[in-house]
VEXDREN-2710 file (C-alpha; in Angstrom, 1 decimal):
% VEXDREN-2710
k/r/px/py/pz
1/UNK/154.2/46.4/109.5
2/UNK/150.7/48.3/109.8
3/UNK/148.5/48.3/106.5
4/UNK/148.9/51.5/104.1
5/UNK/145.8/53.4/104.4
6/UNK/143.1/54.5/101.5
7/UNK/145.4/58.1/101.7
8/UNK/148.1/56.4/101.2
9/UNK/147.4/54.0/98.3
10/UNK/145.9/56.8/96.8
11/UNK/149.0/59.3/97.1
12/UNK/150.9/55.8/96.0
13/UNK/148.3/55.6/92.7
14/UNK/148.9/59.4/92.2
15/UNK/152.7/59.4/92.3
16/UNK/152.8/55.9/89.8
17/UNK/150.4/57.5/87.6
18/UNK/152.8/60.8/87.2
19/UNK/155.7/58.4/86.9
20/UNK/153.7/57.0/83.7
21/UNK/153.0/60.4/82.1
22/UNK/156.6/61.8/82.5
23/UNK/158.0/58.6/80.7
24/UNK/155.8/58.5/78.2
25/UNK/156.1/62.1/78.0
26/UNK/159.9/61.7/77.5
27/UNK/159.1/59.0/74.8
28/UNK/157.2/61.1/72.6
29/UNK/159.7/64.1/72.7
30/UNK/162.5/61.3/72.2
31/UNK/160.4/60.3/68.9
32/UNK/160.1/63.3/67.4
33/UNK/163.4/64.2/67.3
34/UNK/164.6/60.6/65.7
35/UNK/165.9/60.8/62.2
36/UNK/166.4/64.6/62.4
37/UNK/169.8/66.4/62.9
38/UNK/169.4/69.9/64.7
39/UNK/172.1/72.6/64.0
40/UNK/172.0/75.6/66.2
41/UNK/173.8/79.2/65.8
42/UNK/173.6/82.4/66.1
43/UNK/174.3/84.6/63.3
44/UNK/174.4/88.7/63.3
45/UNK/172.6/88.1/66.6
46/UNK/169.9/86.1/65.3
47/UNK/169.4/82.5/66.5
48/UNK/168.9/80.1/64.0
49/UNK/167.8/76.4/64.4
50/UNK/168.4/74.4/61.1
51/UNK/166.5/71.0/61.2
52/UNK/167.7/68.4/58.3
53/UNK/166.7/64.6/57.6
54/UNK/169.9/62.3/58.6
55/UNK/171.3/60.1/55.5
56/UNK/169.4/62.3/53.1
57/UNK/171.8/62.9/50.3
58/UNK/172.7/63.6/46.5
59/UNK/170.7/66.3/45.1
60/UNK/170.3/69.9/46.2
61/UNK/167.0/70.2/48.4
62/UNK/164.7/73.0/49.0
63/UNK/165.2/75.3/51.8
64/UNK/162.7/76.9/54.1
65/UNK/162.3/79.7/56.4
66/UNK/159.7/79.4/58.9
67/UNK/159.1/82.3/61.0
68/UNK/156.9/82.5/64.1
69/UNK/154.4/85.2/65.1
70/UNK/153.9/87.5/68.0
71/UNK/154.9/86.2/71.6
72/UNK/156.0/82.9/70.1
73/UNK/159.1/81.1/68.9
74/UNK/161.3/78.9/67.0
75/UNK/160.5/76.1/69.5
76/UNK/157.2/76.9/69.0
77/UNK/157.4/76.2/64.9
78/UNK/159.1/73.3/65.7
79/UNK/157.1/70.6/64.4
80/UNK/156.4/72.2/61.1
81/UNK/160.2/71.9/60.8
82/UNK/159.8/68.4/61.5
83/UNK/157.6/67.6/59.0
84/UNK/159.3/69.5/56.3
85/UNK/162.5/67.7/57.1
86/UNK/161.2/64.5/56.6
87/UNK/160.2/65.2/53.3
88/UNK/163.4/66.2/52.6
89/UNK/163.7/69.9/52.5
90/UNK/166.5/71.9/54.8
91/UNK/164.2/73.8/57.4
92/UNK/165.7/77.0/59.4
93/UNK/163.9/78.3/62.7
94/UNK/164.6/81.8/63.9
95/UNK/163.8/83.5/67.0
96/UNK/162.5/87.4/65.7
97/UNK/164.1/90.3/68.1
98/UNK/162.5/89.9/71.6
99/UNK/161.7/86.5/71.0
100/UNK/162.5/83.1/72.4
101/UNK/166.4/82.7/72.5
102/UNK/167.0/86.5/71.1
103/UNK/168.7/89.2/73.7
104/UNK/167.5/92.0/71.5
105/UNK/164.2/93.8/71.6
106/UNK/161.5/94.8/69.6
107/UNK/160.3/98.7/69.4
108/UNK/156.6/99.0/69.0
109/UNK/155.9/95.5/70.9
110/UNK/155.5/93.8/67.4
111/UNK/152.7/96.5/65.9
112/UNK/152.8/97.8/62.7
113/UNK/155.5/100.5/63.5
114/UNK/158.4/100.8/60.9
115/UNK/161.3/100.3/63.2
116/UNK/159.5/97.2/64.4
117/UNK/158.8/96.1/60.4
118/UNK/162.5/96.6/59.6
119/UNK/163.9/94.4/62.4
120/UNK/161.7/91.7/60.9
121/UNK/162.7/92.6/57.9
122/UNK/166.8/92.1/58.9
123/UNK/166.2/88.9/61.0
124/UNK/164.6/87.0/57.7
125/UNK/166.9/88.4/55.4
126/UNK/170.0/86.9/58.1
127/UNK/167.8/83.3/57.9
128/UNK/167.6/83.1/53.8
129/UNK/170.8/84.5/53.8
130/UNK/172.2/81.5/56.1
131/UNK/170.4/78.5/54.7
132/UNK/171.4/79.9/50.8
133/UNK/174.5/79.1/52.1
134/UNK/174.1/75.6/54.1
135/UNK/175.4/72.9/52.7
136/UNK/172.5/70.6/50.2
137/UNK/170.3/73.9/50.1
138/UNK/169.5/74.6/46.2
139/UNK/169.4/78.6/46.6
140/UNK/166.8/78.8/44.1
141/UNK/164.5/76.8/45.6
142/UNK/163.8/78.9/48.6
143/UNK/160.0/78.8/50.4
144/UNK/159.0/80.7/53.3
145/UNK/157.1/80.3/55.8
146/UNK/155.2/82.4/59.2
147/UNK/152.6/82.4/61.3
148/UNK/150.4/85.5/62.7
149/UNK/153.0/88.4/63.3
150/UNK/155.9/86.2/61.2
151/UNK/153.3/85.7/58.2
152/UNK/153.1/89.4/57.4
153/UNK/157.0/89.5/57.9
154/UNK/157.6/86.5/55.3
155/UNK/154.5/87.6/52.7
156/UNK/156.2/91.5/52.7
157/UNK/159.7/90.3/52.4
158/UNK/158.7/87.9/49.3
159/UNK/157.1/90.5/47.4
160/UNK/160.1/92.4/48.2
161/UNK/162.4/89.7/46.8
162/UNK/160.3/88.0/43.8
163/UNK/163.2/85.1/43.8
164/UNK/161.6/83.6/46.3
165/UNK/160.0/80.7/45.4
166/UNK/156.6/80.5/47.3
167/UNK/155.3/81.7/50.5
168/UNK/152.7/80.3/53.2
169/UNK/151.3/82.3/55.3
170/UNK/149.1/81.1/58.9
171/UNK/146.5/83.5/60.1
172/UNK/147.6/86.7/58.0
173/UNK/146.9/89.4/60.2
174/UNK/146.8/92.4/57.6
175/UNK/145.9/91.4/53.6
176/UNK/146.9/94.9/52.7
177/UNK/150.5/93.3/53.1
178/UNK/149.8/91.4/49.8
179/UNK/149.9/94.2/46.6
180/UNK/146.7/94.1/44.2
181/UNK/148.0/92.1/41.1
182/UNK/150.9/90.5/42.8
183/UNK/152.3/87.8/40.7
184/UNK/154.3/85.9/43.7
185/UNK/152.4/82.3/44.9
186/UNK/151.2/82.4/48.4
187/UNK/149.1/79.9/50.2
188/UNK/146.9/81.2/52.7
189/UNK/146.1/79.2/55.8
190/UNK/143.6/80.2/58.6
191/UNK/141.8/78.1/61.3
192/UNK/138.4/77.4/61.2
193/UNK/137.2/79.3/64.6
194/UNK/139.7/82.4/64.4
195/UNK/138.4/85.6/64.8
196/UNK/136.5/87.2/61.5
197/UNK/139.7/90.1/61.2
198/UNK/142.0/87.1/59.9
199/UNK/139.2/85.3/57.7
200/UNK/138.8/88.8/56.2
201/UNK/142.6/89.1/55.9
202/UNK/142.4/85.8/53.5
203/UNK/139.7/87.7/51.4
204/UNK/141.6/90.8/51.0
205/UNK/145.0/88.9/49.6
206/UNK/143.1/87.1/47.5
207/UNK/140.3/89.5/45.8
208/UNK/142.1/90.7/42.2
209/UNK/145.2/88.2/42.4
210/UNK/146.1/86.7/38.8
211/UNK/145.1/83.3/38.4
212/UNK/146.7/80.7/40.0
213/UNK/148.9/82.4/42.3
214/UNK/146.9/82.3/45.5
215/UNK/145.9/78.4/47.4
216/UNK/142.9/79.4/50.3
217/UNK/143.0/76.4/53.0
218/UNK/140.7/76.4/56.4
219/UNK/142.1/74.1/58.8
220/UNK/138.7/73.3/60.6
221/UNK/138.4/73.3/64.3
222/UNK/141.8/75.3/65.3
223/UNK/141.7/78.9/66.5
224/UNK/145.0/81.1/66.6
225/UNK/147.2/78.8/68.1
226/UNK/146.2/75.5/67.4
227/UNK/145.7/76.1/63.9
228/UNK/149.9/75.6/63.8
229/UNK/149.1/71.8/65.4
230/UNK/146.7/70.7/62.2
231/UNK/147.1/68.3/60.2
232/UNK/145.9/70.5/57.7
233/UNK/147.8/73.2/58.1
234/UNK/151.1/70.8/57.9
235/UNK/150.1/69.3/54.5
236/UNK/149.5/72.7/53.1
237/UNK/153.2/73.6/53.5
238/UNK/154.3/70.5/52.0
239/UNK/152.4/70.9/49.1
240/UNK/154.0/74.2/48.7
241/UNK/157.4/72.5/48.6
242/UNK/158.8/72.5/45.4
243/UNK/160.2/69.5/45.2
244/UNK/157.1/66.8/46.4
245/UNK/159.0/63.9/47.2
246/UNK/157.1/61.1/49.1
247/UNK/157.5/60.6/53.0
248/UNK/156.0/59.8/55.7
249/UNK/152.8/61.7/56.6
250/UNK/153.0/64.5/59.2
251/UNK/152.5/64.2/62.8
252/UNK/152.2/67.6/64.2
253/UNK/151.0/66.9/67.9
254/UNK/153.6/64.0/68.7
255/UNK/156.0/66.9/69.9
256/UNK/153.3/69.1/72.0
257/UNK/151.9/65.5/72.7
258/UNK/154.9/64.7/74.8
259/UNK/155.4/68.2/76.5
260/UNK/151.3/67.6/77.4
261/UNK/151.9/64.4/79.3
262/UNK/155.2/65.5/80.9
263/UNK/153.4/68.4/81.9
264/UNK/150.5/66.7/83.4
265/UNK/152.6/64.2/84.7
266/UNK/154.8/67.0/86.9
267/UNK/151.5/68.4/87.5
268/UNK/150.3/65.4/89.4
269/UNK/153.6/64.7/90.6
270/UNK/152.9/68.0/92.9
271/UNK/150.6/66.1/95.1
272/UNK/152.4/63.0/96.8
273/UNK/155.2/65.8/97.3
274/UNK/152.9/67.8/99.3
275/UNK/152.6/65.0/101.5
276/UNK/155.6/66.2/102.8
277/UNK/154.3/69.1/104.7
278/UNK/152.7/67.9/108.4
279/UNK/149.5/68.1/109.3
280/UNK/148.8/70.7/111.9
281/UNK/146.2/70.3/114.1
282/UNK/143.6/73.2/114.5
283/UNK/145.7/75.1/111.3
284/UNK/142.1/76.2/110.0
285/UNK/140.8/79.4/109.8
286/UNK/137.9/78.2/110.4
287/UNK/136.0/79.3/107.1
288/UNK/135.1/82.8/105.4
289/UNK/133.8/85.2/107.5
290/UNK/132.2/87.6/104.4
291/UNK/129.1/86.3/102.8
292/UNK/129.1/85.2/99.2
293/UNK/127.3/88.3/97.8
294/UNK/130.0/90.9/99.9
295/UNK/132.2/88.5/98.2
296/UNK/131.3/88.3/94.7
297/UNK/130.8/92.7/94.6
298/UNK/134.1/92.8/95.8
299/UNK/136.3/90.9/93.6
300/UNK/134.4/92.4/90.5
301/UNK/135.2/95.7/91.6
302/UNK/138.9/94.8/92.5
303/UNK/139.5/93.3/89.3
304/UNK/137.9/96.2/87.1
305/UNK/139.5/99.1/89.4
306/UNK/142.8/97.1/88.5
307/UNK/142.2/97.2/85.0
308/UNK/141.2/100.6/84.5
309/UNK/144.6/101.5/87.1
310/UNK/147.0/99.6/84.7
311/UNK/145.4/101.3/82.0
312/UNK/146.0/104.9/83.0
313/UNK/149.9/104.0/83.9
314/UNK/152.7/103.8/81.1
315/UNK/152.9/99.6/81.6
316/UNK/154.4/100.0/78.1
317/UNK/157.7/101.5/79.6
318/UNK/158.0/98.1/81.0
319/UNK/160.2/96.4/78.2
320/UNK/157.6/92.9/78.7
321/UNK/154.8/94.2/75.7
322/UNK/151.3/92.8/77.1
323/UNK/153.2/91.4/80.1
324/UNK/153.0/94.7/81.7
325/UNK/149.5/95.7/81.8
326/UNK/149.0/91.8/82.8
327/UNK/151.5/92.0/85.6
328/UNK/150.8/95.7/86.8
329/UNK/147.1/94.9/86.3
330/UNK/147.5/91.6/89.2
331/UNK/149.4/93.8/91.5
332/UNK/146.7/96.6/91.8
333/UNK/143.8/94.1/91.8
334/UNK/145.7/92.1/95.0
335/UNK/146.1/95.1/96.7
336/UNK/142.5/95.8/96.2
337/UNK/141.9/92.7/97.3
338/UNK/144.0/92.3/100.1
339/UNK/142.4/96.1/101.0
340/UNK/138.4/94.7/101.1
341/UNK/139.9/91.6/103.0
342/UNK/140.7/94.1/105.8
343/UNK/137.7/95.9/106.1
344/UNK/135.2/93.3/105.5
345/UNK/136.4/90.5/107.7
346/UNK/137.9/90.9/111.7
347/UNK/141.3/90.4/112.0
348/UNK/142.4/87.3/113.1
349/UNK/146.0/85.8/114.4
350/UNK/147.9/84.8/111.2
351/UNK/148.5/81.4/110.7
352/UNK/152.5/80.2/111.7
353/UNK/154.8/78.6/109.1
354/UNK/154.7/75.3/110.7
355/UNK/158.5/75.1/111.8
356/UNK/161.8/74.5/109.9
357/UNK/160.5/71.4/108.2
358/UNK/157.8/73.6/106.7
359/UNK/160.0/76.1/105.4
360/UNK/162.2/73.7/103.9
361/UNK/159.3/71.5/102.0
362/UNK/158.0/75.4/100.9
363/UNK/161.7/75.8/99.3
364/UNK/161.2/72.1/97.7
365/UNK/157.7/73.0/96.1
366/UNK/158.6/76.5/94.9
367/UNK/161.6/74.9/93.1
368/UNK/159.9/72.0/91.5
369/UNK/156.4/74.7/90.4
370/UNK/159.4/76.6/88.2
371/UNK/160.4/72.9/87.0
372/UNK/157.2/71.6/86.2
373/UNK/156.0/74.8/84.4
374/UNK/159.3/75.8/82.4
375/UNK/160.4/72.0/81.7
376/UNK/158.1/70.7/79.8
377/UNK/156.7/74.4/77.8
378/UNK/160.6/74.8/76.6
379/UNK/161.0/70.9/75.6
380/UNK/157.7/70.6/73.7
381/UNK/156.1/73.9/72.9
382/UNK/158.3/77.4/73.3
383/UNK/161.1/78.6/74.6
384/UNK/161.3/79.6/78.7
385/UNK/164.8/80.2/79.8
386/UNK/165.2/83.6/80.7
387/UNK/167.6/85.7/78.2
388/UNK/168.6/89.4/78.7
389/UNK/166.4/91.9/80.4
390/UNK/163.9/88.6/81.6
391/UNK/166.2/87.9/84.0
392/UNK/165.0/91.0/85.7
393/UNK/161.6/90.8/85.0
394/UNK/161.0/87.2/86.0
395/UNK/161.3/88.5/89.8
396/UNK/159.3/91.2/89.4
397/UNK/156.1/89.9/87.4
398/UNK/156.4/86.7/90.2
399/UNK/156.3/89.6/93.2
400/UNK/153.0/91.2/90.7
401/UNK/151.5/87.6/90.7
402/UNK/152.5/87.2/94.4
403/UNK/150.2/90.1/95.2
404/UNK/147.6/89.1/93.6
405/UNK/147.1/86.2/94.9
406/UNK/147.6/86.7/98.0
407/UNK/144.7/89.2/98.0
408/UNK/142.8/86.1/96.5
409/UNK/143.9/84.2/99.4
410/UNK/143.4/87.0/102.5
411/UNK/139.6/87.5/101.1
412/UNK/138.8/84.3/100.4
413/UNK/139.7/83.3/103.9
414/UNK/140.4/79.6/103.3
415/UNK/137.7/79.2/101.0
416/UNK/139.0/76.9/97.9
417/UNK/136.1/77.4/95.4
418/UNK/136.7/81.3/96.1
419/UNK/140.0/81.7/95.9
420/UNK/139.5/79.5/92.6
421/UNK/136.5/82.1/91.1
422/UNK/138.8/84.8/91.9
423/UNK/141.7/83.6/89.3
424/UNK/138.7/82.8/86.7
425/UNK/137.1/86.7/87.1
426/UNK/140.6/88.2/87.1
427/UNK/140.8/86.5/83.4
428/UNK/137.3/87.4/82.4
429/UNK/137.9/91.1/83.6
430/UNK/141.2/91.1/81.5
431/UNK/139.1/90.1/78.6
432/UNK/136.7/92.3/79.0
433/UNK/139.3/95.3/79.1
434/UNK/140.8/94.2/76.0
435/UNK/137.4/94.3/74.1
436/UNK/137.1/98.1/75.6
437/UNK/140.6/99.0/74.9
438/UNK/142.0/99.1/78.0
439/UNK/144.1/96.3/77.5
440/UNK/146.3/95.4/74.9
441/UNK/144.0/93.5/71.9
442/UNK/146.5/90.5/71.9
443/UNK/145.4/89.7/75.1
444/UNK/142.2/88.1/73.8
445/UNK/144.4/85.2/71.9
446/UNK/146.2/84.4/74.9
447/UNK/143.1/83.6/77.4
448/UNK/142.7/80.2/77.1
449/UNK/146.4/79.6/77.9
450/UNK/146.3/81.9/81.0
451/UNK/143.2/80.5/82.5
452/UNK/144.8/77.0/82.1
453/UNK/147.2/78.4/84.3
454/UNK/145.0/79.8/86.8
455/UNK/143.2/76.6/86.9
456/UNK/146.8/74.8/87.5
457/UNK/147.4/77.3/90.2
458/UNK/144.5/76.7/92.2
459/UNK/144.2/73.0/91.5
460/UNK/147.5/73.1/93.7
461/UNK/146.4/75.4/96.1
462/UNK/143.5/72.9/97.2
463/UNK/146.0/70.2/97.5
464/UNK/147.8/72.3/99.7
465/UNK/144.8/73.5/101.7
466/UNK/143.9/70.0/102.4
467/UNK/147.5/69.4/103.9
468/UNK/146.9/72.6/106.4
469/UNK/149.7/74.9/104.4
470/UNK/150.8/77.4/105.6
471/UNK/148.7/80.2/104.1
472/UNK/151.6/82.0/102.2
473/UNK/152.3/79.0/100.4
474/UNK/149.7/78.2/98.0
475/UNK/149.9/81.8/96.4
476/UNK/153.7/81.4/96.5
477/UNK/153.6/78.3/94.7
478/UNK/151.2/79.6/92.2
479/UNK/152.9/82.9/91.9
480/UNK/155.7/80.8/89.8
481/UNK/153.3/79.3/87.7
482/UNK/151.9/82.0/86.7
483/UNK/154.9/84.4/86.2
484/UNK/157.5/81.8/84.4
485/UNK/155.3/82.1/81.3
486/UNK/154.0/85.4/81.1
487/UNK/157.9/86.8/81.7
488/UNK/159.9/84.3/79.5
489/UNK/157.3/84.4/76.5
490/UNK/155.9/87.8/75.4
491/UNK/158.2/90.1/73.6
492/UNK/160.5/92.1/74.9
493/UNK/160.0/95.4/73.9
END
C-alpha cells in the first residue's frame, strides 16, 4: 500500500478534528437540556415553549414570560429559560408575529407603529394567559421578561397590568415606554459596549421613579446581542424572581457553546468533502487581469450604486423587513459587478463543470452548506426552518445572494484575497448606508453576524479554489450560507 501523503494526513487531521467538534458539540446541547422538561404548543396562533425543572414539586412556583426582541426568537431566549428553570420557576418562550416558529406577520417591520404595538400586545397577553393556567404556576406570582424589541412589549404591557409582579427589561430601546412616577419594579439591564441610545434609555426610565422600584445593572463587555449570553444579565433575572430559592449557578453559553462547536465542526467538515471534486489540470484562469487600483474603484462604486438603488425601490413591499434592502441591495451590487467585470477584463472561454462527477459533488456541497448553516443556528441559538411566506423567500434572497457573488467571483477573476475584500466592503458599505439612512438602522446590530458569514463564505471558496472548482460553485455554495439566515430570521413583515 503506497504511503498517505502530507495532503492527505492533513485532510485526515481536518476531518478527525470536525469529528471532535460535532460530538462535543452534540454533548453540550445534550447537557443543557438535562433535568428540563420542554412543553411545546401553539395557542391562538402563538407558539409557546414552556421549560420546567423535572421532579420539582409541592408548592406553586413563579411563572415567567420571556419575550425576545426584534429578528430574534424563543430559541434564541432559550438559555435564560434554562436558568430560570433550574431555580425552580415555570418559564414560557414565545415566538412574537413574524418570528421564529410564528406564520403570521408583523405590520410596520417591528417599529413603533400601533398595529405593530398591539400584536405584541395580544401575543404576551396569550403567554400570561397560558402559563396562569399551567399546572404548579402561582398566578400571582407572575414576572416578565424581554429583550430589545420584546423589552418595550413586556415593560408597556406591565404598566398596563399592575398585577404583574416584576419586570426585566434587556437593552430598552425607548424609556418613554416607562411613565414618570410609575410604581411597578423593573430591572433594567444593558450591555456594557451598546450603543449610547439604549444607555440613555436606562437613564430616562429611571430619572423621577419612586424609590425602590427601579434595579440599574451593566453587564460589562456585551453589546446588543451578547449581552443575553452574560452571566450578569442571567443573575439579574433571578434576583427578580420572587421566590429566591437556591440552585445551581447559571450557565448561559453552555447552549450557544454547543451550537459554536457543532458549527465549527461542520464548518471544517466542508473541506475533506471537497476533496471529492478532481483536480483538473490547466482549470486556472490564470490570475486577474484588472490591476488592484481598477479593482479597488470598482467594487466601492458597485457596492455604494447598490445601496443607493435599493434605497430608491419599495424593498419594504418585500414581506422580509431589513432582509429586503439586504437582498435587493446584493443583487444590484453583483450585477454591477458582473457589469465592470465585462468591460475591464477580455473575455475569456468559461471554465467547464468538470463532468457528471462534478455536478454530482456540487449537489453534495450545496446540500450539506444548508446543513451546516441551519443545523447548528436552529439547535443552539434561533430558529431556521422556513415557516409561511419564507418558504418563498428563501429561493429568492439565495438567487439575490447568487448574484452577488458571482459578480465577486467574474471581477475578481480567480483572485481569493479579492473575492474575499469584496464580501468585507459589501458589509462596510451596508454600514455605512445605515448611518446615512439609506438602509434600515437595525442593520448596524446585525454586522458582526453577517460578516461572520461572509468570512465563512469565502473561507470555503478558497478551499474550493485550491481543488480547481468549477467557478460557479464557490458562489453557489456561499449563496446558501448567506441566504438561510438572512430569510429564516428577520421578521416577516
Amino acid at each position: 500500500m503506497p504511503t498517505p501523503g502530507p495532503a492527505s494526513r492533513r485532510l485526515l487531521a481536518c476531518g478527525v478534528v470536525a469529528l471532535l467538534a460535532v460530538v462535543l458539540g452534540a454533548l453540550l446541547l445534550a447537557r443543557a437540556d438535562a433535568g428540563l422538561s420542554t412543553r411545546r404548543a401553539t395557542v391562538a396562533g402563538v407558539p409557546l415553549t414552556e421549560v420546567r425543572a423535572d421532579g420539582v414539586s409541592g408548592d406553586l412556583r413563579p411563572g415567567v414570560v420571556i419575550a425576545h426582541g426584534f429578528a430574534g426568537s424563543a430559541r434564541l431566549m432559550r438559555p435564560l429559560a434554562d436558568s430560570v428553570a433550574r431555580r425552580g420557576a415555570i418559564a414560557v418562550l414565545l415566538d412574537f408575529a413574524g418570528h421564529g416558529a410564528s406564520h403570521a406577520r408583523l405590520p410596520g417591520a417591528g417599529r413603533d407603529e400601533e398595529r405593530s404595538r398591539a400584536l405584541l400586545r395580544h401575543d404576551l397577553d396569550v403567554a400570561v394567559a397560558w402559563l396562569r393556567g399551567r399546572p404548579g404556576v402561582d398566578p400571582d406570582r407572575i414576572v416578565l421578561v424581554g429583550h430589545s424589541m420584546g423589552a418595550g412589549a413586556v415593560t408597556r404591557y406591565a404598566v398596563a397590568h399592575p398585577e404583574i409582579d416584576r419586570t426585566v427589561a434587556f437593552s430598552l430601546p425607548d424609556g418613554g415606554d416607562v411613565p414618570a412616577g410609575w410604581p411597578g419594579r423593573l430591572t433594567l439591564v444593558v450591555g456594557g459596549l451598546e450603543f449610547a441610545g439604549f444607555r440613555q434609555a436606562v437613564d430616562e426610565a429611571t430619572r423621577d421613579a419612586p424609590p425602590g422600584t427601579r434595579t440599574r445593572v451593566v453587564a460589562p463587555g456585551t453589546e446588543h446581542v451578547s449581552v443575553l449570553f452574560a452571566p450578569r444579565t442571567h443573575a439579574a433575572v433571578l434576583d427578580a424572581l420572587p421566590d429566591r430559592t437556591g440552585g445551581p449557578p447559571p450557565a448561559p453559553l453552555t447552549r450557544p457553546g454547543g451550537a459554536g462547536l457543532l458549527l465549527a465542526g461542520l464548518a471544517l467538515g466542508f473541506v475533506p468533502l471537497a476533496a471529492l471534486l478532481s483536480r483538473r489540470a490547466g482549470a486556472g484562469t490564470g490570475g486577474p487581469r484588472t490591476g488592484a487600483g481598477r479593482w479597488l474603484a470598482a467594487t466601492v462604486a458597485a457596492a455604494g450604486l447598490g445601496a443607493a438603488l435599493a434605497a430608491l425601490l419599495p424593498t419594504a413591499r418585500l414581506p422580509l423587513a431589513v432582509g429586503g434592502y439586504v437582498a435587493v441591495f446584493l443583487l444590484f451590487t453583483g450585477v454591477l459587478l458582473a457589469a465592470a467585470a465585462r468591460f475591464a477584463q477580455p473575455r475569456r472561454p468559461p471554465v467547464t463543470a468538470g463532468g457528471v462527477r462534478s455536478a454530482a459533488v456540487a449537489v453534495v456541497l450545496l446540500g450539506y452548506a444548508a446543513l451546516a448553516v441551519a443545523l447548528p443556528l436552529h439547535l443552539g441559538l434561533t430558529s431556521t426552518v422556513p415557516v409561511g411566506a419564507r418558504w418563498w423567500l428563501l429561493p429568492l434572497v439565495t438567487f439575490c445572494c447568487l448574484v452577488f457573488l458571482l459578480g465577486a467571483e467574474r471581477l475578481a477573476d480567480g483572485h481569493g484575497i479579492r473575492y474575499a475584500a469584496t464580501g468585507g466592503i459589501a458589509v462596510l458599505v451596508l454600514a455605512v448606508a445605515a448611518v446615512l439612512g439609506l438602509a434600515p438602522g437595525f442593520v448596524l446590530l446585525v454586522v458582526p453576524l453577517f460578516a461572520a458569514l461572509v468570512a465563512w463564505q469565502a473561507a470555503w471558496a478558497g478551499v474550493l479554489r485550491r481543488r480547481d472548482a468549477p467557478w460557479w460553485l464557490a458562489p453557489s455554495v456561499g449563496a446558501v450560507l448567506l441566504a438561510w439566515p438572512i430569510a429564516t430570521t428577520l421578521p416577516l413583515a
